[in-house]
Backbone as a chain_set.jsonl record, in Angstrom:
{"seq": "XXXXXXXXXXXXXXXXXXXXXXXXXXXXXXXXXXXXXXXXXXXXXXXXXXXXXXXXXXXXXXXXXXXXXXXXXXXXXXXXXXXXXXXXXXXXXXXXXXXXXXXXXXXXXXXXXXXXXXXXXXXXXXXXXXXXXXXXXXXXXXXXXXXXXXXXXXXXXXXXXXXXXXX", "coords": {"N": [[-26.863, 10.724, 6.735], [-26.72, 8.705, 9.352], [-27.495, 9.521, 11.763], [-28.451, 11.871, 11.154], [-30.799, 10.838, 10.24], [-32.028, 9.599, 12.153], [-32.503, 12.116, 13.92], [-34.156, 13.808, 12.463], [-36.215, 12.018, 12.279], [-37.565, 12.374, 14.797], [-37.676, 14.668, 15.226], [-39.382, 15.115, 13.845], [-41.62, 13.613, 14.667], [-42.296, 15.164, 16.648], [-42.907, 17.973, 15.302], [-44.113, 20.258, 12.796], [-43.266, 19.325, 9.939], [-42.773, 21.325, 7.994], [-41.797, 23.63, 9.823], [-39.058, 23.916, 10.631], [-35.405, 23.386, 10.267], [-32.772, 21.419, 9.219], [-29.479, 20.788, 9.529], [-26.413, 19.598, 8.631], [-22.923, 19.277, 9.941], [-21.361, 18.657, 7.264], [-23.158, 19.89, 5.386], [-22.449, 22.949, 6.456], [-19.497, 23.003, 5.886], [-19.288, 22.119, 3.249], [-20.509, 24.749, 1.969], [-18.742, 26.102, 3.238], [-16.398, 25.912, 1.889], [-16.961, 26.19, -0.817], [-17.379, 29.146, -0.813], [-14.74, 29.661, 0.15], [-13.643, 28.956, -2.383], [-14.21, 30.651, -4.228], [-13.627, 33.131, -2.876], [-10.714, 32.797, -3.401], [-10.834, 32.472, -6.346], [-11.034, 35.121, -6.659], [-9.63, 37.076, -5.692], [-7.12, 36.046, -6.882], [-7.842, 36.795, -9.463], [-8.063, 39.73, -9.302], [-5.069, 39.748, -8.535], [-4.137, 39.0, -10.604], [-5.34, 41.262, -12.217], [-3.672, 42.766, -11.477], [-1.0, 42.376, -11.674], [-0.422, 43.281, -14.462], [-1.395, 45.522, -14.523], [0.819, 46.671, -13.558], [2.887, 45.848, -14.94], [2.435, 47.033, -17.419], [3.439, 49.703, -16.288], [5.982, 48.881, -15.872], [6.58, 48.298, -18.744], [6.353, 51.414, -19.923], [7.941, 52.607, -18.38], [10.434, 51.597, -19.051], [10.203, 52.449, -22.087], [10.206, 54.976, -21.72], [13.124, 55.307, -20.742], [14.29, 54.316, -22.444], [13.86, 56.045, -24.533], [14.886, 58.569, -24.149], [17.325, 58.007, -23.535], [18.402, 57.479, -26.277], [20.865, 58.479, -27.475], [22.984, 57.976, -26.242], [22.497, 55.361, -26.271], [22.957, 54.799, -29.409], [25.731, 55.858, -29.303], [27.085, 53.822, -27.559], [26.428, 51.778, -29.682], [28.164, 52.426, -32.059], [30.584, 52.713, -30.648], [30.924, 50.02, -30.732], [29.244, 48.15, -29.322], [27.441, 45.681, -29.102], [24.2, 44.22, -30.111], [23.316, 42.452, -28.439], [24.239, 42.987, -26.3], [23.66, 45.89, -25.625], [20.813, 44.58, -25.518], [20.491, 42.658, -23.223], [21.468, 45.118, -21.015], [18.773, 46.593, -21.117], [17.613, 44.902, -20.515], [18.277, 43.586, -18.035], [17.887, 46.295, -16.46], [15.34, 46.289, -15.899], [14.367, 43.754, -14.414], [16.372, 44.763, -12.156], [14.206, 46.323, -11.623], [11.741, 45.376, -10.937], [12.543, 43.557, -8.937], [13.21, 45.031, -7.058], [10.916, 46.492, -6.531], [9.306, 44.009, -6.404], [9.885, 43.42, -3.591], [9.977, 45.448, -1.883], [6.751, 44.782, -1.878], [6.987, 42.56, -0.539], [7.658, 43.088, 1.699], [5.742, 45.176, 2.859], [3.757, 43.268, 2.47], [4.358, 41.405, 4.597], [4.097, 43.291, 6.681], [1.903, 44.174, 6.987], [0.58, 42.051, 7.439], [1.849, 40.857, 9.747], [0.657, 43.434, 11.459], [-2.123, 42.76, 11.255], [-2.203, 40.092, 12.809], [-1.807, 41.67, 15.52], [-3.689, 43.401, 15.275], [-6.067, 41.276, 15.734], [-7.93, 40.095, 17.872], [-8.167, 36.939, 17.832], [-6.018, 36.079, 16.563], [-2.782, 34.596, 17.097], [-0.663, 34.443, 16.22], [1.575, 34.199, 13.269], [2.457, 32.513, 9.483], [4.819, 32.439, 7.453], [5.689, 30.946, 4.71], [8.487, 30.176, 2.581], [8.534, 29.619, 0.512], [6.446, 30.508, -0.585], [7.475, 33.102, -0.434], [9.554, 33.46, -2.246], [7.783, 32.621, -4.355], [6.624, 34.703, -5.147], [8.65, 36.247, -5.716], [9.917, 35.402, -7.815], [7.526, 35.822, -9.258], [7.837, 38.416, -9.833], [10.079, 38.747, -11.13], [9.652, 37.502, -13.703], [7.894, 39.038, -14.65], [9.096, 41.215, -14.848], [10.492, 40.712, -16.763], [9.505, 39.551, -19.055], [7.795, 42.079, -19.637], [9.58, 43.95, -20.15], [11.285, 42.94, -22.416], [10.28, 44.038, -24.886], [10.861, 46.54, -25.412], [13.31, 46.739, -24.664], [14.874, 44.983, -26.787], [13.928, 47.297, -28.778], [15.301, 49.01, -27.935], [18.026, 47.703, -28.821], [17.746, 47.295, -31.362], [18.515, 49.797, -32.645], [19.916, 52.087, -35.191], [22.786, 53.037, -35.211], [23.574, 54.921, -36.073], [21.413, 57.041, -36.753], [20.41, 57.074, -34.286], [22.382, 58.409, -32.805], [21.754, 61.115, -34.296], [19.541, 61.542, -33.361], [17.613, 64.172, -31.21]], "CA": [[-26.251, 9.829, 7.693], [-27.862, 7.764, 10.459], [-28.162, 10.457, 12.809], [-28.873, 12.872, 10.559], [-31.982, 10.497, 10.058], [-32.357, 9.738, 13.576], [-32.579, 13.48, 14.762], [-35.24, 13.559, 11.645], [-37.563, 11.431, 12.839], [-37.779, 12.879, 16.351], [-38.394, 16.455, 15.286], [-41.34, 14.501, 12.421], [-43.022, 13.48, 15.39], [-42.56, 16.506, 17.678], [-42.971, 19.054, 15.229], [-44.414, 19.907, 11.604], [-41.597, 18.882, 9.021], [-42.216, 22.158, 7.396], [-41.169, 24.492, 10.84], [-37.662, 23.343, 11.154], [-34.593, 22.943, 9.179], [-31.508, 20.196, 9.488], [-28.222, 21.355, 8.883], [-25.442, 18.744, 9.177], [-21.756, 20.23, 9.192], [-20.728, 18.468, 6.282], [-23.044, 21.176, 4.64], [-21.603, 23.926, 6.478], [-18.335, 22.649, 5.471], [-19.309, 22.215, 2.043], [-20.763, 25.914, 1.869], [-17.251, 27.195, 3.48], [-15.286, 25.238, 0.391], [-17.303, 26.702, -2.093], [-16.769, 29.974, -0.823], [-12.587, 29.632, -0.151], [-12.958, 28.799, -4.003], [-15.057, 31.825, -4.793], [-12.802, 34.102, -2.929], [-9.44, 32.796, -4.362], [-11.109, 33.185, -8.173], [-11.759, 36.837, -7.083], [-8.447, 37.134, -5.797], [-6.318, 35.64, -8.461], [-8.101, 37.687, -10.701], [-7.342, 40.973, -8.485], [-3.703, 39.477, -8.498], [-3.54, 39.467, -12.293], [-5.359, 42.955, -13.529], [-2.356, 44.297, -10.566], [0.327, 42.213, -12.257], [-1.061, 43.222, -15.944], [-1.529, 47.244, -14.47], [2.113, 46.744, -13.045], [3.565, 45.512, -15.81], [2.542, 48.123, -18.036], [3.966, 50.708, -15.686], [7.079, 48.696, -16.402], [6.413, 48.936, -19.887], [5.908, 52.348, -20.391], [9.289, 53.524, -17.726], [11.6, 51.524, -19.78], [10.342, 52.844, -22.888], [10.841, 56.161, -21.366], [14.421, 54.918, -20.441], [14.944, 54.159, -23.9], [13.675, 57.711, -25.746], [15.492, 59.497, -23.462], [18.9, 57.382, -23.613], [18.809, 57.092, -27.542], [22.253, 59.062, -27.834], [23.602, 57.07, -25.369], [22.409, 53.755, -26.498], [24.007, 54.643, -30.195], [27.219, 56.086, -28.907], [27.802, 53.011, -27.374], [26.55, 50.513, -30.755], [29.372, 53.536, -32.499], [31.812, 52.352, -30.431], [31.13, 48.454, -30.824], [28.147, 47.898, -28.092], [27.115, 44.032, -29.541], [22.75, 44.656, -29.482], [22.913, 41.551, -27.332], [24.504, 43.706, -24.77], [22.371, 46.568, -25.578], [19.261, 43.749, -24.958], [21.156, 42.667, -21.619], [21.106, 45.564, -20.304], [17.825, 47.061, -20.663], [16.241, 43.482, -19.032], [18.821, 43.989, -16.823], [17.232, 47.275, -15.413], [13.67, 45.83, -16.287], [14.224, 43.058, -13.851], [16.139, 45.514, -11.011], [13.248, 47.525, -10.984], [10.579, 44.537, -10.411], [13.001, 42.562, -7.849], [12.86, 46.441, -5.917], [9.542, 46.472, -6.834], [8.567, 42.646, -5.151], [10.732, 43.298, -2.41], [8.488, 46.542, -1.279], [5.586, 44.32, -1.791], [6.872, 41.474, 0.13], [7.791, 43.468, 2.848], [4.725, 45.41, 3.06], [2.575, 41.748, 3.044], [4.597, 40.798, 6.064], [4.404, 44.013, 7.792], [0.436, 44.075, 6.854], [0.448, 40.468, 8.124], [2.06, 41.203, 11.534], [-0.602, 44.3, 11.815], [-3.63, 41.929, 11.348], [-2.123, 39.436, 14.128], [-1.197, 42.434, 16.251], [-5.258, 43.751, 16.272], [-7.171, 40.575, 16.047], [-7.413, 39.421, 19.131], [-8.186, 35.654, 18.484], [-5.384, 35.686, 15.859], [-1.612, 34.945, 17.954], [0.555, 33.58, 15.209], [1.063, 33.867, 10.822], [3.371, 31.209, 9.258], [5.32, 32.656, 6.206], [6.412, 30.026, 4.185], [9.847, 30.811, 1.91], [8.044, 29.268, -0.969], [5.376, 31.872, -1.096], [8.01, 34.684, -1.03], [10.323, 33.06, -3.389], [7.164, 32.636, -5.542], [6.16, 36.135, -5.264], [10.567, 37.837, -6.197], [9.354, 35.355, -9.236], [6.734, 36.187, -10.668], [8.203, 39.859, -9.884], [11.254, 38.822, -12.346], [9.396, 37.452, -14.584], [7.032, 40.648, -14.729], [9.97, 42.59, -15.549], [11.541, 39.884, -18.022], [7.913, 39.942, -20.087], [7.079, 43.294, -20.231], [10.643, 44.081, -20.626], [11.797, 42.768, -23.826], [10.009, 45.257, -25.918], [11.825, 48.104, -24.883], [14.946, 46.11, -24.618], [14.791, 45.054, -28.165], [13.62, 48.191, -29.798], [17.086, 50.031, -27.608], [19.156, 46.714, -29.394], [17.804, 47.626, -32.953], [18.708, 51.284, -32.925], [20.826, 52.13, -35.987], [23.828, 54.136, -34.078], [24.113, 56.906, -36.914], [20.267, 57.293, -36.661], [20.764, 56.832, -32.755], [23.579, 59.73, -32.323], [21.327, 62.17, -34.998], [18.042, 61.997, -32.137], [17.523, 65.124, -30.316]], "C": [[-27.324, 9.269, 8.624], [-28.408, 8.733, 11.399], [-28.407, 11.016, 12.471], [-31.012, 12.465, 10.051], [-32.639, 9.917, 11.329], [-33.281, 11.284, 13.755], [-33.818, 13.437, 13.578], [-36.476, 13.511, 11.926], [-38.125, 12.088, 13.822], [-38.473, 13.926, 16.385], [-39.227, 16.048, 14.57], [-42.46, 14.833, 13.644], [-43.173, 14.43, 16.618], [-43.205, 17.709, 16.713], [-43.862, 18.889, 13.566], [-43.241, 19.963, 10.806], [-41.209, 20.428, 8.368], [-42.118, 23.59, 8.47], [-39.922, 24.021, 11.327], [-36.745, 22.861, 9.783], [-33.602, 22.43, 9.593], [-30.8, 20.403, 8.603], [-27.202, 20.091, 9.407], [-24.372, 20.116, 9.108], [-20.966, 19.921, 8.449], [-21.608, 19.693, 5.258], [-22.528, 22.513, 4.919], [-20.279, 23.932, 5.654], [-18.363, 22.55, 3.974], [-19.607, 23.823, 1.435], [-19.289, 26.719, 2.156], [-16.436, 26.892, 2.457], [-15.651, 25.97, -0.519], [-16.991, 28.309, -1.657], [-15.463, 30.687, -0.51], [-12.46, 29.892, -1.899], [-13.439, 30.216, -4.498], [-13.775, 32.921, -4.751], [-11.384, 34.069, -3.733], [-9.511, 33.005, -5.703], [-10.6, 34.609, -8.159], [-10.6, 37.194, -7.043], [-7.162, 37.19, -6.465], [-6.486, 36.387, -9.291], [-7.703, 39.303, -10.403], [-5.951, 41.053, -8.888], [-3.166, 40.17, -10.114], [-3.983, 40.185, -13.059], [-4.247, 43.312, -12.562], [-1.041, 44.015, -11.444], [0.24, 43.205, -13.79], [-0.638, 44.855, -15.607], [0.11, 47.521, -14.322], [2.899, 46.862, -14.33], [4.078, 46.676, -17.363], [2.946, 49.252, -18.122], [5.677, 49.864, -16.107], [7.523, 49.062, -17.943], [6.814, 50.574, -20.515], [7.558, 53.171, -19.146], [10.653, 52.714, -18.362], [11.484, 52.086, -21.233], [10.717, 54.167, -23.083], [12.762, 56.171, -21.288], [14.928, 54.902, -22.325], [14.944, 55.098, -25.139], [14.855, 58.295, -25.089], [17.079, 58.979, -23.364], [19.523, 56.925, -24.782], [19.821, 57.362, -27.319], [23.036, 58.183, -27.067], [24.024, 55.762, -25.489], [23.272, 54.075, -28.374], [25.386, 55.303, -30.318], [27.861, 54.97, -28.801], [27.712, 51.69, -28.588], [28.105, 51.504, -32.103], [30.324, 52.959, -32.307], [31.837, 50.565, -29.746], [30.415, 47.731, -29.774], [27.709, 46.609, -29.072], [25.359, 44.626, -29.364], [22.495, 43.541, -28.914], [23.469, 42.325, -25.761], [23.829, 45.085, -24.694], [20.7, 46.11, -24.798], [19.544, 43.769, -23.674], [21.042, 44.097, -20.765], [19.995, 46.479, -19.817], [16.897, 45.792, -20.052], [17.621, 43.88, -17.841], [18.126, 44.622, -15.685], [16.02, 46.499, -15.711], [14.184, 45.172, -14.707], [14.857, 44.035, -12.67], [14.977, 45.783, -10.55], [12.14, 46.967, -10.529], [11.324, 44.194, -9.175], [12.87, 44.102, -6.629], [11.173, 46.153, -5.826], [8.805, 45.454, -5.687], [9.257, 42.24, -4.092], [10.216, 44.199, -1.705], [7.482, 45.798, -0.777], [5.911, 43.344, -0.78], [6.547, 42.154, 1.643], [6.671, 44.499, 3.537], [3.936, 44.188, 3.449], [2.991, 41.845, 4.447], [4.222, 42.303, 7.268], [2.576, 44.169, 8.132], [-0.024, 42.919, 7.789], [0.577, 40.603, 9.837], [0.907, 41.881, 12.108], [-1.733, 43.794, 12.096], [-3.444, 41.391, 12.583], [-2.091, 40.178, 15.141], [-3.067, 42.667, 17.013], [-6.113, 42.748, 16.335], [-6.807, 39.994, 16.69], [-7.249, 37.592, 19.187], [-6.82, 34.95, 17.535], [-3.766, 35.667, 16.928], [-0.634, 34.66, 17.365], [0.787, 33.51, 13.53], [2.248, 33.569, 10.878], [4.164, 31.918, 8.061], [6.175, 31.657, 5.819], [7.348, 30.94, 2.935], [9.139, 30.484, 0.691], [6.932, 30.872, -1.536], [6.391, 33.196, -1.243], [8.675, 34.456, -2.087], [9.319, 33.391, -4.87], [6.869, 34.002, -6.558], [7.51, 37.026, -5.97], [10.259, 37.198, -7.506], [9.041, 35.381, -10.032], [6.742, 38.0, -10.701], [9.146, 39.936, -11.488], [10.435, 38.369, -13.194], [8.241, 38.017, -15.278], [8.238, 41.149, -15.902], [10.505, 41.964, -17.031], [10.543, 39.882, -19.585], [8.002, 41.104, -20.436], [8.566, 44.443, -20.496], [11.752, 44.41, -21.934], [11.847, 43.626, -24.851], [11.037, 46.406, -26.067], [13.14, 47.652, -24.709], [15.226, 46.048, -26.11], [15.065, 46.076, -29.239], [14.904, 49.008, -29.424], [17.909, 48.888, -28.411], [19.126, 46.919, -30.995], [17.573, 48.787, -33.452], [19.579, 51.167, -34.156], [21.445, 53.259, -34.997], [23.744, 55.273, -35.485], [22.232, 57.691, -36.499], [20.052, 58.078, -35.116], [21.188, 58.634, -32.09], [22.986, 60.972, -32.99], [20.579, 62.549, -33.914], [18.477, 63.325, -31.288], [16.146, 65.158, -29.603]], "O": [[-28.544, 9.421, 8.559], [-29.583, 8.759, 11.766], [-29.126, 11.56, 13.309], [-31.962, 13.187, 9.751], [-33.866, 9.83, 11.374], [-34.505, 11.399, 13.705], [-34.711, 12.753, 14.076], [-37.425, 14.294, 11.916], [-39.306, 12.407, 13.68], [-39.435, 14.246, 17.084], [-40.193, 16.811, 14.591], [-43.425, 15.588, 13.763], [-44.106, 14.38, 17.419], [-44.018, 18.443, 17.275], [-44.211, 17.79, 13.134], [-42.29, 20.687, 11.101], [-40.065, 20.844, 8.189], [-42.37, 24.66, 7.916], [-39.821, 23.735, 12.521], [-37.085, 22.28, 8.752], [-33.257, 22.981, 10.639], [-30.984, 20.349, 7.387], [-27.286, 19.701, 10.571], [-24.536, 21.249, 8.656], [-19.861, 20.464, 8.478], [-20.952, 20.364, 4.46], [-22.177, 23.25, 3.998], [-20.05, 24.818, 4.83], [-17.34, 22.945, 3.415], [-18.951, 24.147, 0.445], [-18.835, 27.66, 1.506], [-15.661, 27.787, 2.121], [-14.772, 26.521, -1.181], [-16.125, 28.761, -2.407], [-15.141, 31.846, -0.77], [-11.675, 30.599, -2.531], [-12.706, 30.772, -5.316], [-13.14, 33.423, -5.679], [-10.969, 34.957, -4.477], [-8.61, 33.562, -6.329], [-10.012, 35.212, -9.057], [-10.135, 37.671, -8.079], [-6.368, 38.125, -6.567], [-5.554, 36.802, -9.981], [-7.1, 39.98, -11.236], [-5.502, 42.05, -9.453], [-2.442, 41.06, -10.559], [-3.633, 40.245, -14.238], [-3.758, 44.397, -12.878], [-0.242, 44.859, -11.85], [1.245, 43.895, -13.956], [0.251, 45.417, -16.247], [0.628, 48.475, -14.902], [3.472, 47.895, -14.677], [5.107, 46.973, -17.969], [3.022, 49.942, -19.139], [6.47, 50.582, -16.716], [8.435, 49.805, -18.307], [7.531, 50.736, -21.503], [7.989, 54.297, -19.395], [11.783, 53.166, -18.176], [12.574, 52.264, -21.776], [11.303, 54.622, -24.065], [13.462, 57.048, -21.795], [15.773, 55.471, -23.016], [15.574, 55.082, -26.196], [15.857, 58.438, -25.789], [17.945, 59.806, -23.078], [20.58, 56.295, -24.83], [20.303, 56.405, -26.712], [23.932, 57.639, -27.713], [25.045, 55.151, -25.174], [24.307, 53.421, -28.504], [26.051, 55.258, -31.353], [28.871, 54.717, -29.458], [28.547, 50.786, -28.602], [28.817, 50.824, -32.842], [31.066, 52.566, -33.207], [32.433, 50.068, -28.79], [30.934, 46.712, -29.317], [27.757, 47.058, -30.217], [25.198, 45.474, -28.487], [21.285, 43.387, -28.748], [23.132, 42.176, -24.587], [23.421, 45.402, -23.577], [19.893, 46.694, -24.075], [19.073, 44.62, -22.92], [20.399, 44.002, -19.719], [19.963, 47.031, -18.717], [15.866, 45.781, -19.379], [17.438, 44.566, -16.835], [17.814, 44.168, -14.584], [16.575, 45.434, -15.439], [14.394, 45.997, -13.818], [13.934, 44.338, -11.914], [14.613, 45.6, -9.389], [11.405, 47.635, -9.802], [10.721, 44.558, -8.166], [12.435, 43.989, -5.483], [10.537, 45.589, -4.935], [8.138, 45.707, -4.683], [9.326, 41.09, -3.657], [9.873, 43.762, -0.606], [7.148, 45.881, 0.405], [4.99, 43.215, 0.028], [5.638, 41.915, 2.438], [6.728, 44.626, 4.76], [3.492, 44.056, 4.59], [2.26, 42.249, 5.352], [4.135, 42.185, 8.49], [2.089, 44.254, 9.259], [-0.859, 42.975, 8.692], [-0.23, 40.497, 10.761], [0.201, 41.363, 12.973], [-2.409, 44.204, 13.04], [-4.125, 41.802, 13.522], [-2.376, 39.495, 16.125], [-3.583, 42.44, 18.107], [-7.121, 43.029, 16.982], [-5.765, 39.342, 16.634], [-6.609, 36.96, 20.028], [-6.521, 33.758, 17.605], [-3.561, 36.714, 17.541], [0.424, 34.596, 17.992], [0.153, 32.788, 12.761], [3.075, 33.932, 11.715], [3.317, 31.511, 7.265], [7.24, 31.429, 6.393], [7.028, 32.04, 2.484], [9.263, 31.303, -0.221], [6.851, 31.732, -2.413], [6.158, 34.134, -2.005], [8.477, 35.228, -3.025], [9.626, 33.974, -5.909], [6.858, 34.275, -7.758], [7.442, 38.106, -6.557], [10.234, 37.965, -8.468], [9.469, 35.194, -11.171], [5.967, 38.715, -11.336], [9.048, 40.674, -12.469], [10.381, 39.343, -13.944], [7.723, 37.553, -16.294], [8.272, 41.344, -17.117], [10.813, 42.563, -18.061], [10.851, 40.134, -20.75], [8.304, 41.322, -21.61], [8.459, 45.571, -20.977], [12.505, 45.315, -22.292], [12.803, 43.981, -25.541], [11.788, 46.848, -26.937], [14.047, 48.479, -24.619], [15.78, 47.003, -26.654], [15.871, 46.032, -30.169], [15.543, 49.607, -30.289], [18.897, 49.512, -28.798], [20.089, 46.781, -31.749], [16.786, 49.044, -34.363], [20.084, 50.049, -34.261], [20.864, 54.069, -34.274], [23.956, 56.483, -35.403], [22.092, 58.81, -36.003], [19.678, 59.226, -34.874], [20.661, 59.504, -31.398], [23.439, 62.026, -32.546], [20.747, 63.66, -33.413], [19.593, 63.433, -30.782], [15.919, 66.004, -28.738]]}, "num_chains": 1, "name": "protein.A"}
């Protein structure tokens, strides 16, 4: 810029060019962008080994749900259970157990959130927009609805005589 070549000159002829350095704050400002983007990569990526670790914990407690409730689950295909309502209701629980799940979490953020404003002193105010929680009971349900299926499925294509033999 002009003043950026102004101020330039001034310090040329006061000083030697190579004892002094000229910072505008479009490079600060460019340095703080690049590292917003940095951190949100790192972030995001944080976000999704937790969803991924989460998920698998979903995984692995409905498949439990589903050893442990064979007799159960072919009692009821025995006495005319449809395996679409078998499917239904293991996403069913799948998805309870995330919407509990990102309803903890939300309410932890906010209570985390308050805490921050509470000790930093120059902080006096945080905004929660409805979109961001909405986004968040979201991509909770559709945690559970993903990692779900499996284990929904494999309880819908029990054979009931097979089912009712399990011990």
């Amino acid at each position: 810029s002009v003043i950026e070549q102004q101020v330039r000159a001034i310090l040329d002829r006061r000083r030697d060019p190579e004892s002094y350095q000229l910072q505008s704050i479009e490079g600060a400002l460019s340095l703080f962008n690049t590292i917003t983007v940095i951190l949100q990569a790192l972030l995001g990526g944080i976000g999704g080994i937790s969803l991924l670790v989460g998920g698998i914990g979903i995984l692995n407690i409905m498949l439990v749900s589903v050893t442990e409730r064979t007799r159960e689950i072919g009692l009821r295909k025995a006495l005319g259970a449809q395996p679409r309502t078998i499917l239904q209701q293991f996403l069913i629980e799948a998805v309870v157990l995330t919407v509990i799940g990102g309803t903890v979490g939300v309410l932890l953020s906010i209570g985390s959130l308050w805490l921050v404003v509470r000790l930093v002193p120059f902080l006096d105010v945080f905004v929660l927009n409805p979109w961001v929680i909405a986004l968040a009971l979201g991509v909770s349900v559709a945690t559970g609805v993903i990692f779900g299926v499996w284990p929904a499925r494999r309880a819908a294509s029990l054979s009931p005589i097979e089912a009712l033999r399990y011990e």
